[in-house]
C-alpha positions in Angstrom: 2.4 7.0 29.9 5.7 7.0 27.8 5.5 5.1 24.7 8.9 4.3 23.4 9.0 2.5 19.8 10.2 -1.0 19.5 10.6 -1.4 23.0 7.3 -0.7 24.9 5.5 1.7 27.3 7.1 3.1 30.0 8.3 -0.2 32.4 6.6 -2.4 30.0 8.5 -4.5 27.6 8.2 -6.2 24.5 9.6 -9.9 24.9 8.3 -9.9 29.2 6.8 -13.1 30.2 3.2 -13.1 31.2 4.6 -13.4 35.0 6.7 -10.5 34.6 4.1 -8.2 33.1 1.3 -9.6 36.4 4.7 -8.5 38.7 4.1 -5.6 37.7 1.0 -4.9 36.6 -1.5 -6.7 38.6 -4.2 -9.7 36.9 -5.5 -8.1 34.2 -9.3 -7.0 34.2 -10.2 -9.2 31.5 -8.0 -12.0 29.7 -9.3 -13.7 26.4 -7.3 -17.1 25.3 -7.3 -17.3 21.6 -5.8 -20.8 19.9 -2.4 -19.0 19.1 -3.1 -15.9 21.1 -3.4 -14.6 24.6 -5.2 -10.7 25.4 -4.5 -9.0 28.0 -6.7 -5.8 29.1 -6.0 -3.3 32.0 -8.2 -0.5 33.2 -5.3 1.7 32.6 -6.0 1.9 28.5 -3.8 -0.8 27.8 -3.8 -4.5 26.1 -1.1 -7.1 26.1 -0.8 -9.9 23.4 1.3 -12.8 23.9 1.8 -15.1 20.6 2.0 -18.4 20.5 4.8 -17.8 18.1 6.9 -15.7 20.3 6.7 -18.3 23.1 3.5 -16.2 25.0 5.9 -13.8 25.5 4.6 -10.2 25.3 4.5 -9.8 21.3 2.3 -6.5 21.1 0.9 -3.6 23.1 -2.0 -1.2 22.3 -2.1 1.6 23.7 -6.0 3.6 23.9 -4.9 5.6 27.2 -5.3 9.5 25.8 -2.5 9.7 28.5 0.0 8.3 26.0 2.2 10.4 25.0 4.8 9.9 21.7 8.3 11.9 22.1 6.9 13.9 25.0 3.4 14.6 22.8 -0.4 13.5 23.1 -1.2 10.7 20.2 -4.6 9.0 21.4 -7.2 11.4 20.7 -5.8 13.4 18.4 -7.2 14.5 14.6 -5.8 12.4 11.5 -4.7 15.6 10.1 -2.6 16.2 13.3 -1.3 12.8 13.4 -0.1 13.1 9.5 1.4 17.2 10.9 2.9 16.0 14.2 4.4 12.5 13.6 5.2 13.0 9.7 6.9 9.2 10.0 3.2 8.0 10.4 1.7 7.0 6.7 -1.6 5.8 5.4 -1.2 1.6 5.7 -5.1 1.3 4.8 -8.2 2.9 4.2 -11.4 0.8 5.3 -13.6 3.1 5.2 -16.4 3.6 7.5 -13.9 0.8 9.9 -11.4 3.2 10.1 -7.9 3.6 8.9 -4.7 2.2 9.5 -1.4 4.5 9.3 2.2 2.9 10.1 5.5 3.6 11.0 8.0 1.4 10.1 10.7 3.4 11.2 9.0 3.1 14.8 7.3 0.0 14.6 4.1 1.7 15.2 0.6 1.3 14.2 -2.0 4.1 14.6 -5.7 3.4 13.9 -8.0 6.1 13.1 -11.9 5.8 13.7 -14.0 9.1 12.7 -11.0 10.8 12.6 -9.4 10.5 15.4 -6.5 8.3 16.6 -8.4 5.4 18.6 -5.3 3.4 19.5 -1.5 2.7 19.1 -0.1 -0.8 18.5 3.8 -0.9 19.7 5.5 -3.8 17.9 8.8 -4.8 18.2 11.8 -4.6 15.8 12.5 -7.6 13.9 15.4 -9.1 12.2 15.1 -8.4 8.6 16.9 -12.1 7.6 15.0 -14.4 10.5 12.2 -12.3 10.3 12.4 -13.1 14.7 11.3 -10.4 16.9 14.6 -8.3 18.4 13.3 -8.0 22.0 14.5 -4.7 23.9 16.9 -5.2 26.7 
């Protein structure tokens, strides 16, 4: 599995309807309906949410497959000291303690959360226009 920043994970993109991702996905294993949110959760190590905001389209993907890799590199799985040496753009969001910390990098639009020192997960966001503050959904 290819992640690829602001845009998605391998055939997977940002901004896909709910019908396109089943195309070509599958149902989901499980599907939770939130008031202004929609999860979506393969057996593969992957989650869809679709916002309310964004139309239902797809608005985020986390990403707990070890199989992920980031520029041709492992990221699930991996030490926090590895994460800070192998993907220097990642940096320390939030520390909450024994929950884990959050590191982001807003040059990718990437989220990595760390649980007993490891990377548990990878959230790929989108990029958004800095004066709308409207998702820019990949072509």
């Amino acid at each position: 599995m290819n992640i690829i920043p602001k845009v998605g994970i391998n055939n997977i993109k940002l901004g896909m309807s709910r019908a396109e991702v089943q195309n070509l996905l599958g149902a989901p294993a499980l599907k939770e309906n939130l008031a202004e949110e929609e999860i979506w959760e393969f057996e593969n190590g992957l989650e869809f949410s679709f916002q309310q905001e964004d139309s239902f389209r797809l608005s985020s993907i986390t990403v707990i497959a070890d199989s992920a890799l980031l520029d041709s590199k492992p990221i699930v799985g991996i030490t926090e000291e590895e994460l800070e040496d192998i993907f220097p753009s990642f940096q320390l969001d939030e520390d909450f303690k024994q929950d884990g910390k959050s590191y982001y990098a807003d040059d990718l639009q990437l989220m990595a959360w760390v649980f007993e020192g490891e990377v548990f997960n990878i959230i790929i966001f989108p990029e958004y226009d800095e004066t709308s503050e409207l998702p820019v959904w990949p072509k």
